[in-house]
C-alpha positions in Angstrom: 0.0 0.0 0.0 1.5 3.5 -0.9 1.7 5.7 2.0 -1.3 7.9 2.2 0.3 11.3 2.2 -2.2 13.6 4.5 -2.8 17.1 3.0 -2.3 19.7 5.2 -5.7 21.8 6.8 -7.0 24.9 5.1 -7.4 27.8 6.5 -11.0 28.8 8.0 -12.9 31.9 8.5 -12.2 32.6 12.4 -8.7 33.1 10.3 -10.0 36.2 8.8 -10.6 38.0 12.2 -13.4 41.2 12.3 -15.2 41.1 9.4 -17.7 43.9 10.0 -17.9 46.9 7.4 -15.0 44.7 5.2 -15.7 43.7 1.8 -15.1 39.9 1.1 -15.7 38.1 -2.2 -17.2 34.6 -1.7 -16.5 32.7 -4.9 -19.2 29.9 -4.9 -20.6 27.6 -7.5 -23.7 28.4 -8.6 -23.4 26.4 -11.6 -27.2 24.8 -11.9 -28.7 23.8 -15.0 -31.1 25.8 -16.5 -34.1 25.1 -18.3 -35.8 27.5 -20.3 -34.3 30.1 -17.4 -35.8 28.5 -15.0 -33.7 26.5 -12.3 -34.3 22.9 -13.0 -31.8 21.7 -9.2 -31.1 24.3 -7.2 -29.4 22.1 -4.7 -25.9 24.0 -5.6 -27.6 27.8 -4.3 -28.6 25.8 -1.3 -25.5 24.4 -0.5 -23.6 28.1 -0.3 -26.0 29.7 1.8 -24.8 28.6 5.2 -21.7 30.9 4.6 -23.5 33.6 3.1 -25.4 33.8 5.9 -22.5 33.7 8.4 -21.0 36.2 6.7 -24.5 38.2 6.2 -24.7 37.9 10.6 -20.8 39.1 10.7 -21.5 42.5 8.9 -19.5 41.8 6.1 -20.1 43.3 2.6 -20.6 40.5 0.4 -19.8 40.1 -3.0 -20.5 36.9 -4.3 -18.9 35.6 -7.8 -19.3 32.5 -10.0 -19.6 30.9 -13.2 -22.6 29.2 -14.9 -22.2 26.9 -18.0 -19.0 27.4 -20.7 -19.8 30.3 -22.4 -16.3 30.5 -24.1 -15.3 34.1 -22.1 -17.4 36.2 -23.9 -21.1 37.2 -22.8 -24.4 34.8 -23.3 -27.7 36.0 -22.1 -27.9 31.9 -22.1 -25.8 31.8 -19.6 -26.7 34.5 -17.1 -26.7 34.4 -13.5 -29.8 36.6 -13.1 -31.8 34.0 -12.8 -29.6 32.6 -9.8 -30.2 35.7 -8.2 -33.6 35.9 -8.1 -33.9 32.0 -6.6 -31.0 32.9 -4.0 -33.0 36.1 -2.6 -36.0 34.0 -2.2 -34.0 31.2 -0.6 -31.5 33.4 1.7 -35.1 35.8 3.0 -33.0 38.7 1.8 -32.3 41.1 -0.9 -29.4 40.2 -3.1 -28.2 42.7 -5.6 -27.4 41.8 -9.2 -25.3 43.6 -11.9 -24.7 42.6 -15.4 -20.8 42.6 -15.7 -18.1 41.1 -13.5 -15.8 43.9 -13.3 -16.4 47.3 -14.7 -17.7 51.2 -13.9 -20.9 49.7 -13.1 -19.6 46.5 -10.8 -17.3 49.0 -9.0 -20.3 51.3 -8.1 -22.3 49.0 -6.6 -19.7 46.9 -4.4 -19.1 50.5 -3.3 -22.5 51.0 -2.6 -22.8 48.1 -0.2 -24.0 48.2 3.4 -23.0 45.8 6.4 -24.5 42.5 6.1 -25.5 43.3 2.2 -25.2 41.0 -0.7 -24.3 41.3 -4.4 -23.3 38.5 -7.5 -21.9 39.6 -10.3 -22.2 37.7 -13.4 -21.0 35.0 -15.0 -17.1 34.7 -13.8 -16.6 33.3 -17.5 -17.9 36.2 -19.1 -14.3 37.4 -18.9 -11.8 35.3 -20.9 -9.4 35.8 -18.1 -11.1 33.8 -15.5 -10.1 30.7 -17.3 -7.1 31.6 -19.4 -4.0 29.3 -19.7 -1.9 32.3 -19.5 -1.4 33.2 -15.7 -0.5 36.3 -16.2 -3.8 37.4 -17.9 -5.4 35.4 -14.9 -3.7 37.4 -12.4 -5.0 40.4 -14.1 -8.4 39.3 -14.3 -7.5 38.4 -10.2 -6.1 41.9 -9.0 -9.7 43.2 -10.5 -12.4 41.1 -8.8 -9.8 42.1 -5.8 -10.1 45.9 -6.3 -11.8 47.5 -3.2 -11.7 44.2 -1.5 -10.6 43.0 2.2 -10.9 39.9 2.0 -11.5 36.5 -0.2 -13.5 32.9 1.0 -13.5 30.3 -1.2 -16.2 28.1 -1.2 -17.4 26.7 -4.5 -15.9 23.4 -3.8 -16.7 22.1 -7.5 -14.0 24.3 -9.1 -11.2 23.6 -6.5 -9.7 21.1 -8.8 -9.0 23.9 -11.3 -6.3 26.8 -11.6 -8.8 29.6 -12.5 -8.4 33.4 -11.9 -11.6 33.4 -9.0 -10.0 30.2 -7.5 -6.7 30.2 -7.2 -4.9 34.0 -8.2 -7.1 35.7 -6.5 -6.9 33.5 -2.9 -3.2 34.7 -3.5 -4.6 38.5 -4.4 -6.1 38.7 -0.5 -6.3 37.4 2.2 -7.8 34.3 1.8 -9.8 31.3 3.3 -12.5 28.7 2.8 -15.9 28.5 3.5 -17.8 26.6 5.6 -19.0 24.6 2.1 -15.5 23.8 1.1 -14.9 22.7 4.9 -17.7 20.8 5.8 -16.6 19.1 1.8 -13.2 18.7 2.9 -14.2 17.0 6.2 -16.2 14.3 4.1 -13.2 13.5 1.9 -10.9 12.9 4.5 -13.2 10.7 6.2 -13.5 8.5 3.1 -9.7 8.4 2.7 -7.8 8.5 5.8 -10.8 6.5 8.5 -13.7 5.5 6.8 -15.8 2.8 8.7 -16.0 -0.8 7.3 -17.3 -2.5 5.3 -16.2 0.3 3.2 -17.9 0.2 -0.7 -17.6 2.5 -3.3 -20.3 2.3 -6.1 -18.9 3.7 -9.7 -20.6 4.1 -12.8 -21.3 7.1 -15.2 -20.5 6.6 -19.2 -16.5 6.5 -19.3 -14.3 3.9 -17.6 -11.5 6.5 -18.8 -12.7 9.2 -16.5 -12.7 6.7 -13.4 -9.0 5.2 -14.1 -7.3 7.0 -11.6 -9.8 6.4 -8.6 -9.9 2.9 -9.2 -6.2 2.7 -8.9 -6.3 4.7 -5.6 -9.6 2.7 -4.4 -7.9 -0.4 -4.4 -5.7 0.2 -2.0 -8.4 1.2 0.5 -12.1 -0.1 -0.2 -13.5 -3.3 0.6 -15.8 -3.3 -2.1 -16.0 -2.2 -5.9 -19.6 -1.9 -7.3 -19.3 -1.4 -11.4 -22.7 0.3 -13.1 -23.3 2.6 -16.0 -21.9 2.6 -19.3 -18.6 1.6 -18.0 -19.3 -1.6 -17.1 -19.1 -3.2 -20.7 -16.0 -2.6 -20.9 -15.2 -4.6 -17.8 -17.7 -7.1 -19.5 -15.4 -6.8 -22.5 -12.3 -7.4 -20.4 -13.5 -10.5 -19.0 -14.2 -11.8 -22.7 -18.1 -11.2 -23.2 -19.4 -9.6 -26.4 -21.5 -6.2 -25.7 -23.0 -5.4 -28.8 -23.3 -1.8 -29.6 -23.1 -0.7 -26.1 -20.7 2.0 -25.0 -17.3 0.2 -25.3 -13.4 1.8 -24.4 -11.7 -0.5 -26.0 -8.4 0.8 -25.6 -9.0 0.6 -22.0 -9.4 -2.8 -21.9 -6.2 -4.6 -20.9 -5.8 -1.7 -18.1 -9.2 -2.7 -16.8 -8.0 -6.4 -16.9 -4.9 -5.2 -14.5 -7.0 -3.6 -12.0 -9.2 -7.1 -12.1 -5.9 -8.5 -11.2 -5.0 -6.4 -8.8 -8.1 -6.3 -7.1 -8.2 -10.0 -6.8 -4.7 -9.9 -5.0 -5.6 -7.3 -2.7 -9.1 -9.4 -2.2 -11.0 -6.3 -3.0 -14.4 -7.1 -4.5 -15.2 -6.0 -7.4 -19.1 -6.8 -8.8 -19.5 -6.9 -12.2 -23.5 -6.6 -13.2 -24.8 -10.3 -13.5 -27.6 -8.9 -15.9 -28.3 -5.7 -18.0 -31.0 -3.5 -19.7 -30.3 -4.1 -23.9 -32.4 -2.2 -25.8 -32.6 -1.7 -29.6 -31.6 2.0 -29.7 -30.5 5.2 -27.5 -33.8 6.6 -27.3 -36.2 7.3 -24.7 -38.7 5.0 -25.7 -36.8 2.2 -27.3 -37.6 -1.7 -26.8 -36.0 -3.0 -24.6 -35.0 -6.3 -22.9 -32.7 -8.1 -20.1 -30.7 -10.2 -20.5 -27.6 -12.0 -18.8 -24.3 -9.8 -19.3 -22.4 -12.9 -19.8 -24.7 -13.4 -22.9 -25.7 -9.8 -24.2 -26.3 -10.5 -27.5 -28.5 -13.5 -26.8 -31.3 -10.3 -26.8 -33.5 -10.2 -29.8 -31.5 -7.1 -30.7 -28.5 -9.7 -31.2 -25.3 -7.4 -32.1 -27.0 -4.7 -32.5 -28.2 -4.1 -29.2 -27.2 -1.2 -26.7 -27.4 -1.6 -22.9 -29.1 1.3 -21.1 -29.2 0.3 -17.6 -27.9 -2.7 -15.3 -30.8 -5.3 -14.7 -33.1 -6.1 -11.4 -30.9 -8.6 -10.5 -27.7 -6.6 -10.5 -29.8 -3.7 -8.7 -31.0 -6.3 -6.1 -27.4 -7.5 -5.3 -26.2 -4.0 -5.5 -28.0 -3.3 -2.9 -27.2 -5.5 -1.0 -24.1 -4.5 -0.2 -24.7 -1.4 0.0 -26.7 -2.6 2.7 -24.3 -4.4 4.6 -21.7 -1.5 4.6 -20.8 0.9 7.0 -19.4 3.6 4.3 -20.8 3.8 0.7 -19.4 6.4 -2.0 -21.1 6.5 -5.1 -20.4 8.5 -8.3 -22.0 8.0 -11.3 -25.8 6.6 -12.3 -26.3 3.1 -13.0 -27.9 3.5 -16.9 -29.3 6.7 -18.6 -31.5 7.5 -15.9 -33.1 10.8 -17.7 -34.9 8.1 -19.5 -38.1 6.2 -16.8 -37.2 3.1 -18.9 -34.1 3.0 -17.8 -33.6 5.0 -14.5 -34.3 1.4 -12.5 -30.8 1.0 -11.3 -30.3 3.9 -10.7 -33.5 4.6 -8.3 -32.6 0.8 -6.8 -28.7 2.6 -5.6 -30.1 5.3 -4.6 -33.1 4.0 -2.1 -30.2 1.3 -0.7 -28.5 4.1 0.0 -31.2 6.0 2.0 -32.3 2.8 3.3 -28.9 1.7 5.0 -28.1 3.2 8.2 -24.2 3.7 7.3 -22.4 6.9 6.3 -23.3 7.6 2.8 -22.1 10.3 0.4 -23.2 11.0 -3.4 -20.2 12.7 -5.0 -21.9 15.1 -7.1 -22.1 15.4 -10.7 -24.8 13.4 -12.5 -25.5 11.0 -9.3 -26.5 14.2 -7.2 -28.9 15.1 -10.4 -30.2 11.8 -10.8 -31.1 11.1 -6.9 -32.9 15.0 -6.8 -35.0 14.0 -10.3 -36.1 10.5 -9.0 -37.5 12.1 -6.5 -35.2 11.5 -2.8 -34.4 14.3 -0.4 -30.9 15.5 0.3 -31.5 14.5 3.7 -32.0 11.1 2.8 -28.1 10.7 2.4 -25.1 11.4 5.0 -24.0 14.1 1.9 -24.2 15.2 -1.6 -21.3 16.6 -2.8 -21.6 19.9 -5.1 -18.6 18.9 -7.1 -18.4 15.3 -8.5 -14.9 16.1 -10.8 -13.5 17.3 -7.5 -14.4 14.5 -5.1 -13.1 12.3 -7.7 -9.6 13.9 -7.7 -9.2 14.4 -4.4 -9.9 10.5 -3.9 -7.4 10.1 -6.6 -5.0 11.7 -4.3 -4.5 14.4 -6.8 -3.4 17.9 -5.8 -6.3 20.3 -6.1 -4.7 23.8 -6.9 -7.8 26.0 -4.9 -7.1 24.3 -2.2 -3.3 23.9 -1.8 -3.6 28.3 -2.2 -5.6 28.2 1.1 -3.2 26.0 2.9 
């Protein structure tokens, strides 16, 4: 086992001392999917208000900055944060201010406008092409403006930690800097996965790529007691072990590395639990035919070859949860088949009730599993936590560096 190398604490608010009649920029991740412009999960806004309102209860003058879909660094009424600030005045019972630029005449006059305890968001961070530029140096520009006037910066929009972005990282090092209590209470979750998670310890992957989960299967092995495989990744561990998958989604050139983690995982006599039987159906649509079969024996459907599988079958989602059941920690990242579709959200829904059901600590590591568990229906508090950033959670269990938070250590 390599030696787990533990990442030093960040630091907190108490760090930033008096905050009354100081201006402090909050970068959070409002980042919800939109709709029509209407909010379609708001579970993101949520999330940040518990430090907004701290802050709000401090006196500080609060100027809150994110970004909302990729809009290339250049302006997109599609892609607008005035929407978010609507919802978050209705959610936080107060008003929050809005202007239409991040930085700017206009910006500049109402941050100096602002009263003890008073909120404004600016919009979309990515409206500016320095907020995600390559080039540090137009970064640190970008940086030294959203820091003009400023006393202060919190991080807490724990879904972008994992990336070297002007808001995240230059402009923790523009002021003085520390998380929020979102990125803390995020951080406390990860390390309790990876340095003293309870056992029976099972981590439940799935999600369309095996390419994207590589490197926290690698990490995983050397600490779960159980590996759960769902979603379209799990053909190719089908096709690793020598069974045809028809048209399904397939990573071929990952095969032979899935093969060695099988390997490995077999030394280290780590679980893993391949889907016994799977969801084929005769197209990607919402309202194809479809049909299970055994995965050992995919194109034994009446699709033959030319089947695609959609979901993982009742079987699978029985002995799924199962385990799950019999654990005392459960991560799980990724949906179990293309869950948008009723057809084929069964898995999906049995993961996610296990996981309710069980009385162990459970945590959803954002991304589409926090999605799919909110449109099937089940209450945040129905799980021990739901991440707000799945690519982060997935890093930090990779053992990766994550560059906005190394800046606040």
């Amino acid at each position: 086992m390599s030696p787990r190398r533990r990442r030093p604490p960040v630091r907190t608010l108490e760090s930033l001392g008096d905050l009354r009649s100081k201006s402090v920029v909050v970068r959070c991740d409002l980042n919800v999917p939109l709709r029509d412009g209407e909010i379609t999960d708001e579970g993101r806004i949520r999330a940040s208000l518990t430090t907004i309102r701290e802050l709000r209860e401090a006196g500080a003058r609060i100027v809150l900055v994110s970004h909302l879909g990729r809009p290339g660094g250049a302006p997109d009424p599609d892609a607008s944060l005035r929407p978010v600030a609507a919802r978050l005045e209705e959610l936080l019972g107060a008003p929050v201010g809005f202007v239409g630029e991040t930085v700017g005449d206009e910006a500049e006059r109402a941050r100096a406008a602002l009263r003890d305890g008073e909120v404004l968001l600016l919009e979309n961070l990515r409206f500016n092409p320095g907020e995600t530029s390559k080039d540090e140096a137009e970064r640190r520009a970008f940086a030294a403006e959203l820091a003009r006037g400023a006393d202060a910066f919190v991080s807490d929009g724990f879904g972008v930690v994992h990336r070297r972005q002007a808001s995240v990282t230059e402009l923790a090092e523009a002021l003085p800097s520390a998380a929020g209590r979102l990125v803390a209470a995020e951080l406390e979750v990860l390390r309790r996965l990876t340095e003293h998670p309870e056992r029976p310890y099972t981590v439940v992957l799935g999600g369309s790529k095996v390419s994207d989960k590589l490197g926290v299967i690698a990490h995983l092995l050397e600490r779960v007691d159980t590996l759960l495989i769902g979603g379209g990744m799990l053909f190719t561990f089908l096709a690793a072990n020598g069974h045809r998958v028809g048209r399904s989604l397939l990573e071929a050139d990952q095969i032979e590395t899935v093969r060695g983690y099988l390997a490995e995982a077999q030394r280290r006599g780590v679980r893993i639990v391949l889907p016994g039987d799977v969801v084929a159906a005769a197209s990607f649509a919402e309202d194809a035919e479809h049909q299970v079969v055994p995965a050992d024996d995919f194109e034994s459907s009446r699709f033959g070859a030319e089947g695609i599988g959609l979901d993982i079958g009742p079987d699978t989602a029985r002995s799924f949860a199962e385990a799950i059941g019999e654990s005392a920690t459960v991560f799980w990242n990724g949906p179990m088949g293309v869950f948008e579709f009723p057809a084929f959200a069964a898995g999906t829904r049995a993961v996610a009730e296990a996981l309710a059901g069980t009385g162990g600590f459970t945590v959803i590591g954002g991304g589409d599993s926090a999605a799919a568990v909110r449109s099937l229906g089940f209450d945040d508090e129905s799980f021990g936590h739901i991440s707000t950033g799945g690519g982060a959670s997935l890093e930090y269990l990779e053992g990766k560096t994550l560059p906005g938070l190394e800046v606040l250590a």
